[in-house]
C-alpha positions as CSV (number, residue, x, y, z in Angstrom):
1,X,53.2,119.4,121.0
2,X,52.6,117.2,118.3
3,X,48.2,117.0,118.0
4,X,48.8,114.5,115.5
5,X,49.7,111.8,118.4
6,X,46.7,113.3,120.8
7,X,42.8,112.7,120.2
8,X,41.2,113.3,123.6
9,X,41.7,116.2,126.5
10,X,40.2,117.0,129.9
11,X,38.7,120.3,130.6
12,X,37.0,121.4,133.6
13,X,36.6,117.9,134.8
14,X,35.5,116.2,131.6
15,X,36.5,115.3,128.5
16,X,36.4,115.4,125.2
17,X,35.4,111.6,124.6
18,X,32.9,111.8,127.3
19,X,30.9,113.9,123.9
20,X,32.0,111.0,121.7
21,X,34.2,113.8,120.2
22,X,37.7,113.6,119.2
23,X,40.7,116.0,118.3
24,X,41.0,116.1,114.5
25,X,42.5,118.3,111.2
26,X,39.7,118.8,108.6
27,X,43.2,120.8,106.4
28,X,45.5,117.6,106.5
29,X,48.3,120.0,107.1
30,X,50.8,118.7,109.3
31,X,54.6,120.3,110.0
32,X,53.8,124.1,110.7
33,X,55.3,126.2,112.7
34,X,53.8,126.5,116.6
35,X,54.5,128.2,119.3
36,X,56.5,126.6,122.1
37,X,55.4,130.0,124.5
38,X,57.2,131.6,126.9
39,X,58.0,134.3,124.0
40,X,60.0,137.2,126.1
41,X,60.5,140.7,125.0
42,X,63.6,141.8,125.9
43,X,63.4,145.8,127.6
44,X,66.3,148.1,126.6
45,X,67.6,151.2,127.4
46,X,70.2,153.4,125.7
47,X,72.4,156.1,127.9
48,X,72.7,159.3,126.1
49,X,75.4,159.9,124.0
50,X,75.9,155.8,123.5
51,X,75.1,153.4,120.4
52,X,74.7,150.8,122.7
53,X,71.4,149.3,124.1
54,X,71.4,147.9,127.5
55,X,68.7,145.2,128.6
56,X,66.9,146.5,131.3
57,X,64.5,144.1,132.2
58,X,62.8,141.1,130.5
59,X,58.6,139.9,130.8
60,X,56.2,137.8,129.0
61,X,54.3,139.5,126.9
62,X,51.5,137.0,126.2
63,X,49.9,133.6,127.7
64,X,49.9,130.8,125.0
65,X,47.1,130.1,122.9
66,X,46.3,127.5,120.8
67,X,43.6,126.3,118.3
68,X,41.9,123.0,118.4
69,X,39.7,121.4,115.7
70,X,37.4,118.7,116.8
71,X,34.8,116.3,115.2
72,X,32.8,113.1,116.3
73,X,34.5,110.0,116.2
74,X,33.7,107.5,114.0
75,X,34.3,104.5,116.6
76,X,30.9,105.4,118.1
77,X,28.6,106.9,115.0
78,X,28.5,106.8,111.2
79,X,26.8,110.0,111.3
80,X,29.4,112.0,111.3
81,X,27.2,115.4,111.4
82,X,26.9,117.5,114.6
83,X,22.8,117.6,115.4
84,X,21.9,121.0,117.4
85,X,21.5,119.2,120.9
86,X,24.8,118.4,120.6
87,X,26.1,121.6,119.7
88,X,24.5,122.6,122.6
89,X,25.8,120.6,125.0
90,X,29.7,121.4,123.7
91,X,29.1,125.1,123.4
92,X,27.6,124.9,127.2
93,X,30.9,123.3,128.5
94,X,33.6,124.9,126.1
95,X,32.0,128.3,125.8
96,X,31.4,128.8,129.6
97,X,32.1,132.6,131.1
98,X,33.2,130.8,135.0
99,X,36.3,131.2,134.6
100,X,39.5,129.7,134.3
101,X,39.7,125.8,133.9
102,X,42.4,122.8,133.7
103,X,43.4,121.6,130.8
104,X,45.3,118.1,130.2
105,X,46.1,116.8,127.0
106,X,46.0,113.2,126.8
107,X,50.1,113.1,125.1
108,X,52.8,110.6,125.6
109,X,55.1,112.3,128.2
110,X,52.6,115.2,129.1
111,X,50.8,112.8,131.5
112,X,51.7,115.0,134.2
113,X,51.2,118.3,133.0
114,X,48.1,120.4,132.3
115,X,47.2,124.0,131.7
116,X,44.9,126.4,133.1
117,X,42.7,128.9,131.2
118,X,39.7,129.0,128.9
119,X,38.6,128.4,125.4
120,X,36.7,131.4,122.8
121,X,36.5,132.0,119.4
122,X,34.6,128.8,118.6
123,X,33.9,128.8,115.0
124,X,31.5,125.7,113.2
125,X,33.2,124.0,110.7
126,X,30.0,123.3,107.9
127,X,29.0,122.4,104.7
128,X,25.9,123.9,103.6
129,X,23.6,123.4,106.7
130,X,25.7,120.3,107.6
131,X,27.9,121.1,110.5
132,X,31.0,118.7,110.4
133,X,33.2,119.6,112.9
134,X,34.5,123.3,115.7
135,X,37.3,124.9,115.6
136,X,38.1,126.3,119.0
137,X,40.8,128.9,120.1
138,X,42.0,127.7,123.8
139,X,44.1,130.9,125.8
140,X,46.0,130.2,128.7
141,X,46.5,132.0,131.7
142,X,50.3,132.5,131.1
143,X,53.3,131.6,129.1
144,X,53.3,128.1,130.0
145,X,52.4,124.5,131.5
146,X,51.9,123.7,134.7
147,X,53.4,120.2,136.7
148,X,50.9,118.3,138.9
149,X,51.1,119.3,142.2
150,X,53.7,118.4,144.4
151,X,53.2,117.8,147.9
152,X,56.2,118.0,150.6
153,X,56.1,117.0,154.5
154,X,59.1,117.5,156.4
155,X,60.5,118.6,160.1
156,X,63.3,121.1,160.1
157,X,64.8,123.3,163.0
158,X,68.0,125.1,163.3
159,X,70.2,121.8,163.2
160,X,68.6,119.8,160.9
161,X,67.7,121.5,158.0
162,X,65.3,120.0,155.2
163,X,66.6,120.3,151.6
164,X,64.0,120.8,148.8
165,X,64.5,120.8,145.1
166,X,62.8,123.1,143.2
167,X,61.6,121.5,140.1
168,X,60.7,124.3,138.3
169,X,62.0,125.1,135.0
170,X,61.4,129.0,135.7
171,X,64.6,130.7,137.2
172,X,63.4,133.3,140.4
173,X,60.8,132.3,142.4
174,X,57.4,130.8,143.0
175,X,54.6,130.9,146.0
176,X,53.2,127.7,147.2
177,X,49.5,127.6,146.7
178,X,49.9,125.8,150.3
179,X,52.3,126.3,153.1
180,X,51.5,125.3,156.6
181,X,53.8,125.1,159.6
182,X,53.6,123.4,163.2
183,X,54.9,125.3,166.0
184,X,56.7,122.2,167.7
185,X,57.8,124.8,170.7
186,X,57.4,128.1,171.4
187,X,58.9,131.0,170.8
188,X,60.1,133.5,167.5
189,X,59.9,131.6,164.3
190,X,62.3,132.3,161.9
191,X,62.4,130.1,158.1
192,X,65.5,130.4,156.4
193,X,65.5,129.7,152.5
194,X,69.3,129.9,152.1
195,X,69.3,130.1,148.2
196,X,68.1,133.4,148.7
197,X,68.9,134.2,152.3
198,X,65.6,135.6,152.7
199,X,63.3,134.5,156.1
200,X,60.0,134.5,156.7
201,X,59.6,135.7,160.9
202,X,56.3,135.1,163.0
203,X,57.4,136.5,166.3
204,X,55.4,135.1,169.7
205,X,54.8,131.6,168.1
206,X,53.2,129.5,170.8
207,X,53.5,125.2,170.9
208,X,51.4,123.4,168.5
209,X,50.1,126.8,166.9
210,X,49.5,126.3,163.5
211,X,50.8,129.1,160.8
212,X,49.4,129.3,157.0
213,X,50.8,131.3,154.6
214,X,49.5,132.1,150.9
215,X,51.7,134.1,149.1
216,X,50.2,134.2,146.3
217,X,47.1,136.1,147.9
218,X,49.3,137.8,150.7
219,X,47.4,136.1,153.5
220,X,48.5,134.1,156.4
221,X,46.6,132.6,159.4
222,X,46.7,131.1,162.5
223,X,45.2,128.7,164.9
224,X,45.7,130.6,167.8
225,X,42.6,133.3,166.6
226,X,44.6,135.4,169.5
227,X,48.3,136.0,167.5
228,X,48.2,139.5,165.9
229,X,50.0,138.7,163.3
230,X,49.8,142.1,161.5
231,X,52.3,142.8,164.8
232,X,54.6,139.9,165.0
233,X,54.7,138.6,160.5
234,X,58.1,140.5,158.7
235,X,55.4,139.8,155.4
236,X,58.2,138.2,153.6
237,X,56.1,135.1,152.6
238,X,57.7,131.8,152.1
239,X,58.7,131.0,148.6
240,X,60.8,128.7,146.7
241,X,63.7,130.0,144.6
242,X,66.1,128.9,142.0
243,X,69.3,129.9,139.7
244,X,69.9,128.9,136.3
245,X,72.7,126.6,138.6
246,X,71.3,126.2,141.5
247,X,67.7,124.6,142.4
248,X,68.7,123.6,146.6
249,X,66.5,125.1,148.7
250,X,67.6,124.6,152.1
251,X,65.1,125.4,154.7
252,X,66.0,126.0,158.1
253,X,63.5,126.9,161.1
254,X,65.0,128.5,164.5
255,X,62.3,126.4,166.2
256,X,61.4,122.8,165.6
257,X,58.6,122.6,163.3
258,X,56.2,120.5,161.0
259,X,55.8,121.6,157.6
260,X,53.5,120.7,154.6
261,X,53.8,122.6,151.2
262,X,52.6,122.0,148.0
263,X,53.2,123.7,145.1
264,X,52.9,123.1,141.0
265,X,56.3,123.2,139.3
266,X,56.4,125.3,135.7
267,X,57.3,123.6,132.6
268,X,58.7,125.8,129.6
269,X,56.4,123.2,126.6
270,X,54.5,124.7,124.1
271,X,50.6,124.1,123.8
272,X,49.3,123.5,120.1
């Protein structure tokens, strides 16, 4: 990501500008060498007796990270110095301890991604007792961005199934953060995700019973406060799959059935 092209970002619901504060580089340097995360160490094993190293498994080893450098802008002061009630007010939103946070840079085609995580390490940039500028160290909360959130409404059953692309530019799979699903009859419900031939089965389903599933918690609920679930759920929670060739998930349900999902697609782009 180029920082030369961006001078504002959204964090936690406000942004930079809102400070009368812009992105800046007190160095000048331009062309260095950045990250573009999703850095993966690569886990091998080697048999005994063999030269050879086999890969056993591969993981991300850390989230991306980035630093910033920020200053007023000149469109809205000619004091350019950074008075203490201002630092105040920027060290109370950057330098909070509530958590994680969105982040959106405002980029040419990044409109519809964003980030999530925090910022620390935020250093004054000063001469003498004059404070020009911060430089602040943002660390996300994995190896890369985040799509908005895509939302998906559909009725399936067993002979009309509902095909959904998964835009996700990460190969396996990934949990909706929702997933909700109509009963339109009664009876055992069975969703098919054929990419992976895996189903999800709620056994006793009853008409217009409504069934939520959060895999990325493990929970699922349901309407009918009666259902004991822990009985009748297989615990394979719906997810969305794809192959380095293949992104078709086609969903099939063995009873007709409403269902809503929405889920944030992950984009391989680096952040800095």
């Amino acid at each position: 990501m180029n920082l030369d092209a961006v001078n504002d970002f959204i964090y936690a619901g406000e942004r930079l500008s809102d400070y009368q504060m812009m992105l800046c580089r007190f160095d000048g340097g331009s062309g260095e060498a950045v990250s573009a995360g999703s850095n993966l160490n690569f886990n091998t094993v080697r048999p005994a007796g063999s030269d050879r190293f086999f890969l056993a498994n591969t993981s991300y080893e850390e989230p991306l990270t980035t630093t910033f450098q920020i200053c007023k802008n000149r469109c809205h002061t000619l004091d350019m110095s950074i008075k203490p009630e201002e630092l105040s007010a920027l060290l109370r939103w950057l330098g909070r301890k509530d958590g994680y946070h969105k982040l959106k840079l405002y980029q040419p085609d990044y409109e519809n991604l964003f980030f999530i995580g925090s910022f620390h390490n935020i250093q004054e940039i000063k001469t003498g007792n004059c404070i020009h500028g911060l430089e602040i160290t943002f660390l996300s909360d994995s190896p890369y961005a985040y799509m908005d959130t895509v939302e998906l409404d559909f009725t399936a059953d067993q002979s009309n199934p509902h095909t959904i692309v998964n835009l996700s530019h990460e190969t396996g799979h990934l949990y909706p953060s929702v997933f909700s699903c109509k009963c339109l009859s009664s009876g055992n419900l069975q969703i098919t995700n054929s990419i992976e031939n895996r189903t999800t089965e709620i056994k006793n389903c009853v008409k217009d019973e409504i069934i939520t599933l959060q895999g990325q918690t493990k929970e699922i609920n349901s309407s009918k406060t009666d259902h004991m679930l822990y009985n009748d759920f297989n615990y394979n929670y719906f997810r969305l799959a794809n192959t380095y060739h293949n992104n078709r998930n086609i969903i099939t349900t063995s009873i007709p059935c409403e269902i809503h999902i929405e889920y944030n697609p992950i984009r391989k782009v680096g952040l800095g």
